[in-house]
OpenMM code with the backbone's topology and positions (N, CA, C; nanometers):
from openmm import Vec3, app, unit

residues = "UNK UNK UNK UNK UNK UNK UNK UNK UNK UNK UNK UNK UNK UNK UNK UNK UNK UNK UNK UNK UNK UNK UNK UNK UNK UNK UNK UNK UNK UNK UNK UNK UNK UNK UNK UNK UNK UNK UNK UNK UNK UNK UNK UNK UNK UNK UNK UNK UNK UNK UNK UNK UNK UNK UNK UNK UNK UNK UNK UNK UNK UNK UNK UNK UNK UNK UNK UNK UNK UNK UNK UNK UNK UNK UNK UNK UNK UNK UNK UNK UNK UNK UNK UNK UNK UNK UNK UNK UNK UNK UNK UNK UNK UNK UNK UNK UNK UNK UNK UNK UNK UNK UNK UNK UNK UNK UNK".split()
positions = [
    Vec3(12.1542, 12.3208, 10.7612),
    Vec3(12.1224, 12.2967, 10.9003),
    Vec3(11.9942, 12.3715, 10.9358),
    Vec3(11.9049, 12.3368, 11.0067),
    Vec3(11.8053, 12.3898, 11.0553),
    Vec3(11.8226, 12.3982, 11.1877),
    Vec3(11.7297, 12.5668, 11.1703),
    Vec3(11.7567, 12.6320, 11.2997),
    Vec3(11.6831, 12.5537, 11.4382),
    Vec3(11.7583, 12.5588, 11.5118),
    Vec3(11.6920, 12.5250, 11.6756),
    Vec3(11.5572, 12.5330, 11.6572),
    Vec3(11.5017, 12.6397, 11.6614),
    Vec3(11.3069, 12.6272, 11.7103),
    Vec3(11.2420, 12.5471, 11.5969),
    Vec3(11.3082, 12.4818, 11.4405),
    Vec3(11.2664, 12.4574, 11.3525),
    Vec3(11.2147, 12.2609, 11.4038),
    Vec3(11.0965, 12.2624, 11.3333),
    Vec3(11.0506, 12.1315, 11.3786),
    Vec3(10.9803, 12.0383, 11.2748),
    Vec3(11.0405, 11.9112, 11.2472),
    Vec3(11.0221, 11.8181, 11.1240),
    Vec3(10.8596, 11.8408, 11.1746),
    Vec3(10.7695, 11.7863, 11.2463),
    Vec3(10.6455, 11.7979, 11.2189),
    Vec3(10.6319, 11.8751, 11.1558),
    Vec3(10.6551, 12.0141, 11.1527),
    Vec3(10.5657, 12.1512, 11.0518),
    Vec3(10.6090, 12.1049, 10.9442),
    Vec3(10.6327, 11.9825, 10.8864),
    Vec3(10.6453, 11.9580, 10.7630),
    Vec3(10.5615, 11.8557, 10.7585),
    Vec3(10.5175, 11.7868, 10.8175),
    Vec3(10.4975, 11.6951, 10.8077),
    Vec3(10.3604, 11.6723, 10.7134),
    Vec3(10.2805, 11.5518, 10.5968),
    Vec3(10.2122, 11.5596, 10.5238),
    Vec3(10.0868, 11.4999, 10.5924),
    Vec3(9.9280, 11.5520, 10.6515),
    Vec3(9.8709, 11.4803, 10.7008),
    Vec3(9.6853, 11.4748, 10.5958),
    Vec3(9.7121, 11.5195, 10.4684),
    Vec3(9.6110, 11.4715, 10.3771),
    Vec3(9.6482, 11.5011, 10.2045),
    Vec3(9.6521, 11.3792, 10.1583),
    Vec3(9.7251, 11.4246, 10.0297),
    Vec3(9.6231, 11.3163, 9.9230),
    Vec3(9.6298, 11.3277, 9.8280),
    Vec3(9.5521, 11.2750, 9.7040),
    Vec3(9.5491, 11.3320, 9.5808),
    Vec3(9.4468, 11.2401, 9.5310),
    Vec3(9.4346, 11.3201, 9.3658),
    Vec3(9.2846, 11.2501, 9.3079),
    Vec3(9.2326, 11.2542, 9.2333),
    Vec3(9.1025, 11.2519, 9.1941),
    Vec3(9.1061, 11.0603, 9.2119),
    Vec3(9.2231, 10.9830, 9.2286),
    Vec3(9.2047, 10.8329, 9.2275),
    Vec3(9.1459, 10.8031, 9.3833),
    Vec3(9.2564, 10.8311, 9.4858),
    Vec3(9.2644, 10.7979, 9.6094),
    Vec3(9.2728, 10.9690, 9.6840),
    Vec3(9.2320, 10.9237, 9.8400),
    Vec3(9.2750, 11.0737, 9.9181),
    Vec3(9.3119, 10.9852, 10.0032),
    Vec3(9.3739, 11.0697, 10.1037),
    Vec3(9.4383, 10.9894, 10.2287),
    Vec3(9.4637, 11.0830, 10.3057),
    Vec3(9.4101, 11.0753, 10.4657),
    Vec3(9.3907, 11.1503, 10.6081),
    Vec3(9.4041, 11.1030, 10.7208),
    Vec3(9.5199, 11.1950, 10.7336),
    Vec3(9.5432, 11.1730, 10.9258),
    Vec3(9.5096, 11.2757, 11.0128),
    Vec3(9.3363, 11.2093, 11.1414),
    Vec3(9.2865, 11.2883, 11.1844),
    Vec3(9.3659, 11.3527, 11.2735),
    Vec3(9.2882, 11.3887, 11.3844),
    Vec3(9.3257, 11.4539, 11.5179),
    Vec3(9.3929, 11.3326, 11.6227),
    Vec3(9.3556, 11.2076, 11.5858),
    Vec3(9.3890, 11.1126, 11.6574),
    Vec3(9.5335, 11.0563, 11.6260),
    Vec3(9.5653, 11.0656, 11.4960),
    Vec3(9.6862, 10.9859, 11.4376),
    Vec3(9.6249, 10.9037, 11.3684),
    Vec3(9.4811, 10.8703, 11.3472),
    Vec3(9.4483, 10.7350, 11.2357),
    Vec3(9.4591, 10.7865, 11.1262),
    Vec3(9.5202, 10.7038, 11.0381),
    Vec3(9.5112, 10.7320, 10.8983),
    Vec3(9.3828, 10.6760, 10.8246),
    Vec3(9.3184, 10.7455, 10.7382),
    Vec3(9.1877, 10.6915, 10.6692),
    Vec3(9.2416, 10.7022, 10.5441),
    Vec3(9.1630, 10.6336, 10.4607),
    Vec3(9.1833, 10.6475, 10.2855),
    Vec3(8.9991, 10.6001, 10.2340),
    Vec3(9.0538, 10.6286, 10.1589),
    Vec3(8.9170, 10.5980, 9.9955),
    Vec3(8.9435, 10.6164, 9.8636),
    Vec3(8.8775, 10.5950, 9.7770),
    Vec3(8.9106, 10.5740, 9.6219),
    Vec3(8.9546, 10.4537, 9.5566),
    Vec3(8.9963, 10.4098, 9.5166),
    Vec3(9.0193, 10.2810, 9.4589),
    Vec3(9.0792, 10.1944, 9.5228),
    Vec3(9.0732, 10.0519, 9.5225),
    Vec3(9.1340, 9.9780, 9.6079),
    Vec3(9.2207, 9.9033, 9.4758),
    Vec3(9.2460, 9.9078, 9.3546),
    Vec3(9.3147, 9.7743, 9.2723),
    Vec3(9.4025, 9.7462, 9.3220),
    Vec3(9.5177, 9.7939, 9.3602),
    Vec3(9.6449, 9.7933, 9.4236),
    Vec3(9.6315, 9.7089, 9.5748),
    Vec3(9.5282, 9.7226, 9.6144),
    Vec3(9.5225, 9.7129, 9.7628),
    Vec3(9.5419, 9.8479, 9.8391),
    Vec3(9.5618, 9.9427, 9.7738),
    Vec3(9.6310, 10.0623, 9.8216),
    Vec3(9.5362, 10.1564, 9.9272),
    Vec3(9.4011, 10.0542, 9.9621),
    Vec3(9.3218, 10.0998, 10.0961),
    Vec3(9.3822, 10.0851, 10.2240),
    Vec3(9.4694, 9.9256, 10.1990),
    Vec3(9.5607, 9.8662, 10.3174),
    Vec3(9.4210, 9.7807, 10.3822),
    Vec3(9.3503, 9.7231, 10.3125),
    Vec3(9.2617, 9.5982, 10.3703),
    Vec3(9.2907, 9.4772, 10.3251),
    Vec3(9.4047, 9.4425, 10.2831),
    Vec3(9.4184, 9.3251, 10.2829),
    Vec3(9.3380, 9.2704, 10.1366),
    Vec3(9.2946, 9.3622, 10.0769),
    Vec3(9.2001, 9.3344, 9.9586),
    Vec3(9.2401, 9.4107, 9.8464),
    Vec3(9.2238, 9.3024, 9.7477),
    Vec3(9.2069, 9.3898, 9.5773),
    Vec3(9.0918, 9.4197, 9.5447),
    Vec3(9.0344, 9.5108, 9.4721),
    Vec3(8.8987, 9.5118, 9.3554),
    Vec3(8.8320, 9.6635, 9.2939),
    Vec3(8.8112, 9.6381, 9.2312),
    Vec3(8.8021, 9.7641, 9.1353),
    Vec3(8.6624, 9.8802, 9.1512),
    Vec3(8.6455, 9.8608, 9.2661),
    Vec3(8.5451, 9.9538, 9.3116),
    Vec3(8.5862, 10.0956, 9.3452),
    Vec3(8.5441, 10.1916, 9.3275),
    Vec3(8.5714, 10.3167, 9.3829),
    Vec3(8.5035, 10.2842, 9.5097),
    Vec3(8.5597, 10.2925, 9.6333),
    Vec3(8.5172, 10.3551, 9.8314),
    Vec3(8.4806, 10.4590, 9.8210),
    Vec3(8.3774, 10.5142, 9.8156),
    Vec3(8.3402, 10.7005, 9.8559),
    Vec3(8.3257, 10.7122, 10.0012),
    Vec3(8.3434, 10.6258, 10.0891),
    Vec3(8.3690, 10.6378, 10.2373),
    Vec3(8.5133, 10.5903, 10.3023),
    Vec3(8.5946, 10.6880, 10.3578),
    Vec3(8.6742, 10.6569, 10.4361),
    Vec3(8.6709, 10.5201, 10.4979),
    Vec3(8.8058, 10.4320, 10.4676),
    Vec3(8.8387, 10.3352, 10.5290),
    Vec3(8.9446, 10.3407, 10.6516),
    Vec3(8.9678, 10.3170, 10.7844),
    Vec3(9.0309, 10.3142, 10.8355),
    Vec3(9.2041, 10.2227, 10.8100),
    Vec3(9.3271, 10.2557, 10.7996),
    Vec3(9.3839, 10.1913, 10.7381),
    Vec3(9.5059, 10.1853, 10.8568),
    Vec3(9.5355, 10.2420, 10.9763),
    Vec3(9.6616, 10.2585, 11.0682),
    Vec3(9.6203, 10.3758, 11.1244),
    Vec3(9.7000, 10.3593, 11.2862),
    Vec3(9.6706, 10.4066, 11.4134),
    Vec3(9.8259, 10.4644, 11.3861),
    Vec3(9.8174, 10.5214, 11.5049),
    Vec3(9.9191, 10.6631, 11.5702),
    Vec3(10.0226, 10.6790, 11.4395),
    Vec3(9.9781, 10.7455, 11.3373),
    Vec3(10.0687, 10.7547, 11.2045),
    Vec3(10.0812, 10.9130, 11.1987),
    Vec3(10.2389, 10.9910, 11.1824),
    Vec3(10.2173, 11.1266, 11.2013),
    Vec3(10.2294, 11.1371, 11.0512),
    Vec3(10.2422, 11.0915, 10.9199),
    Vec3(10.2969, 11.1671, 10.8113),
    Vec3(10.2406, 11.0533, 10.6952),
    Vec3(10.1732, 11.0866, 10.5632),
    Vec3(10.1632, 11.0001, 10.4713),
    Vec3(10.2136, 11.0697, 10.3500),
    Vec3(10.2379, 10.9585, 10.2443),
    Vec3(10.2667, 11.0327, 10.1420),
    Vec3(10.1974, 10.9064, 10.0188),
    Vec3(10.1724, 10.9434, 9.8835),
    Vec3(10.0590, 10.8448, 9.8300),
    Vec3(10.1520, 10.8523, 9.6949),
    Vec3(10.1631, 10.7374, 9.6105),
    Vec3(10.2060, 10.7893, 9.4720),
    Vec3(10.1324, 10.7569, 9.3891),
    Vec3(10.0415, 10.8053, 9.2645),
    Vec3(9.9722, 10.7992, 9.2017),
    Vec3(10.0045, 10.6458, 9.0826),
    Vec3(10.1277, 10.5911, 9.1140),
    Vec3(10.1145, 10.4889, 9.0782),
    Vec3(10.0948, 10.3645, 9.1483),
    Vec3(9.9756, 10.4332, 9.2550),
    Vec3(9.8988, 10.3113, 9.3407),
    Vec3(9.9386, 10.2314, 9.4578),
    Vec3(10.0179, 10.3214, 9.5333),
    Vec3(10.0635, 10.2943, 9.6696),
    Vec3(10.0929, 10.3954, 9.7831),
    Vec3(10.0860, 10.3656, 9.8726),
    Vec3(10.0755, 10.4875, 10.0257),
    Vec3(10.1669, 10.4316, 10.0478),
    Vec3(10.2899, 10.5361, 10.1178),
    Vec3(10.3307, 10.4717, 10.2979),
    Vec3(10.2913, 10.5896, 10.4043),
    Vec3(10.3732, 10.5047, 10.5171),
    Vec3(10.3069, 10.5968, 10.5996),
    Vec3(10.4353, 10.5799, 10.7191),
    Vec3(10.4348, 10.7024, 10.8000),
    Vec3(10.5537, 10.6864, 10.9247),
    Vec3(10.4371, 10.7293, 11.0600),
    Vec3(10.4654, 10.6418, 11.1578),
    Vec3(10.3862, 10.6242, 11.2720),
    Vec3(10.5256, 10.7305, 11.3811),
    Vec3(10.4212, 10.7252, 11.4998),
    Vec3(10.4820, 10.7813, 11.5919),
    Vec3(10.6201, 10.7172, 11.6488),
    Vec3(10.6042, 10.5631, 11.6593),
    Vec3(10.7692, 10.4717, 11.6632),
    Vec3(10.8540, 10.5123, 11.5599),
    Vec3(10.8391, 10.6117, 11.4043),
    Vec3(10.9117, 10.6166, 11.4033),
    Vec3(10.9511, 10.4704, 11.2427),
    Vec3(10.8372, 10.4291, 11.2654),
    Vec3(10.8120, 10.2915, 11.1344),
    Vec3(10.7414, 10.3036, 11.0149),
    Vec3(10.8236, 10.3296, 10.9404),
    Vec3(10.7312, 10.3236, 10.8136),
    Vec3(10.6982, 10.1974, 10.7244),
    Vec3(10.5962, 10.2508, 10.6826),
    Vec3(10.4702, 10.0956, 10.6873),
    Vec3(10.4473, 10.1802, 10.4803),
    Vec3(10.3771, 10.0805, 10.4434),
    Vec3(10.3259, 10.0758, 10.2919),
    Vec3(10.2070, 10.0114, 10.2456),
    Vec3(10.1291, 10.0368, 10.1314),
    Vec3(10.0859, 9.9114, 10.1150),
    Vec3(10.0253, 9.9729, 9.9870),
    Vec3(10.0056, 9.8646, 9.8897),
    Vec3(9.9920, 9.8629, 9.7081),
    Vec3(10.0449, 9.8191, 9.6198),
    Vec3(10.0694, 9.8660, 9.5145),
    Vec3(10.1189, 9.8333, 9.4342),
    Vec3(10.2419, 9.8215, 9.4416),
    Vec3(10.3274, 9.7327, 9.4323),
    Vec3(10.4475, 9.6629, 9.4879),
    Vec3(10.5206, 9.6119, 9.3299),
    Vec3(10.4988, 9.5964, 9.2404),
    Vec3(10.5688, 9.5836, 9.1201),
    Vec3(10.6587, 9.6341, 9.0915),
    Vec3(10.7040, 9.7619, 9.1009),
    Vec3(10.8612, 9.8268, 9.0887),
    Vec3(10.9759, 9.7776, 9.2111),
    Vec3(10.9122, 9.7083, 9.3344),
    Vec3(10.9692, 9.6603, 9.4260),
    Vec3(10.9740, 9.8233, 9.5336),
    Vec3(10.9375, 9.8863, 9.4867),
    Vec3(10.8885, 9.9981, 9.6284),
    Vec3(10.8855, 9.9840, 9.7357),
    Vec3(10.7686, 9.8776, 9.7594),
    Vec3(10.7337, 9.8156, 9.9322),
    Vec3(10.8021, 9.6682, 9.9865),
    Vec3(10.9156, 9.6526, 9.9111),
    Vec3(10.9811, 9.5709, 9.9155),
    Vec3(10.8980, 9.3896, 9.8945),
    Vec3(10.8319, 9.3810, 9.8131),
    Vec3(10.7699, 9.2664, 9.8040),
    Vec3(10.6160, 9.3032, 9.7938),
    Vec3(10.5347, 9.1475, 9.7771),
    Vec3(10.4222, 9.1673, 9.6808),
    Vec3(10.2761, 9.1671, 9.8147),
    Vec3(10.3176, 9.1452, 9.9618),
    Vec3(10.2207, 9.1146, 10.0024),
    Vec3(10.1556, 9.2330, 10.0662),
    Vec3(10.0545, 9.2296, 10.1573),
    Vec3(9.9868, 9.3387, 10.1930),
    Vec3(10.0624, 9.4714, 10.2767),
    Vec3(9.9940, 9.5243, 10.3334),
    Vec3(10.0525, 9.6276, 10.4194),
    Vec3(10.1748, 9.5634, 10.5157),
    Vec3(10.2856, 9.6224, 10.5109),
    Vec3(10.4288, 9.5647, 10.5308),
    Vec3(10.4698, 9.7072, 10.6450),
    Vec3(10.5373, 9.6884, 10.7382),
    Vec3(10.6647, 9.7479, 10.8001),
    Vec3(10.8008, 9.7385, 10.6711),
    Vec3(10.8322, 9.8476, 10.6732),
    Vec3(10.9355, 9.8569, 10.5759),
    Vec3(11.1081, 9.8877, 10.6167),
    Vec3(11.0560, 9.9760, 10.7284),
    Vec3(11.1871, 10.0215, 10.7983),
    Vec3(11.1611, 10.1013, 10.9623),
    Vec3(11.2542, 10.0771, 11.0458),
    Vec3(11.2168, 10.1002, 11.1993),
    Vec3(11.3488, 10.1578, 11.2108),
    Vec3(11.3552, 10.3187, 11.2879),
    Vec3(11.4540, 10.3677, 11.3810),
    Vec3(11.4412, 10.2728, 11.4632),
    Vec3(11.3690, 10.2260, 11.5267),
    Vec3(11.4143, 10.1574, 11.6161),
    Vec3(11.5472, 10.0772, 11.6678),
    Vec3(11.6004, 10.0523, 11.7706),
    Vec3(11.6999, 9.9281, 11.7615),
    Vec3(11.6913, 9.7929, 11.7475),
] * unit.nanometer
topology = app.Topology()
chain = topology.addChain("A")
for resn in residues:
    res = topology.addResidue(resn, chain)
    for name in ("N", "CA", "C"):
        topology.addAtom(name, app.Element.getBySymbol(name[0]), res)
């Protein structure tokens, strides 16, 4: 159990990578990325084998990302929705198409 004053944000992950991809959530809540897109794993809707050395904008009001080096991000927004997008072959992001909603607290 965690104590009363204890708060899931101070955990929360807001820049993570590795020499392929990085991925950052500013002051605003946008999430940015760069580094390889094969996967799609920029979240543009695009494949191709270029290294990005400039930040792409990829999702708005997102408090937390997490990236797996086998070529896919998700990400949880302020609703509370976590979203994905990449490499989709192990069935991870639940299917093959682009950046997806995956799961909503919501009702």
């Amino acid at each position: 159990m965690l104590p009363a004053q204890a708060s899931i944000k101070a955990h929360y992950t807001t820049n993570i990578g590795d020499p392929s991809n990085l991925y950052q959530i500013d002051e605003n809540g946008t999430l940015w990325g760069c580094g390889y897109n094969n996967y799609g794993q920029l979240g543009q809707g695009t494949q191709d084998d270029d290294f990005h050395e400039e930040m792409v904008k990829i999702a708005e009001n997102v408090v937390h990302v997490d990236y797996s080096q086998s070529g896919f991000v998700i990400w949880l927004t302020e609703d509370k929705e976590l979203y994905g997008c990449g490499m989709a072959a192990t069935g991870a992001l639940l299917g093959r198409e682009g950046w997806k909603k995956m799961w909503s607290a919501a009702p």
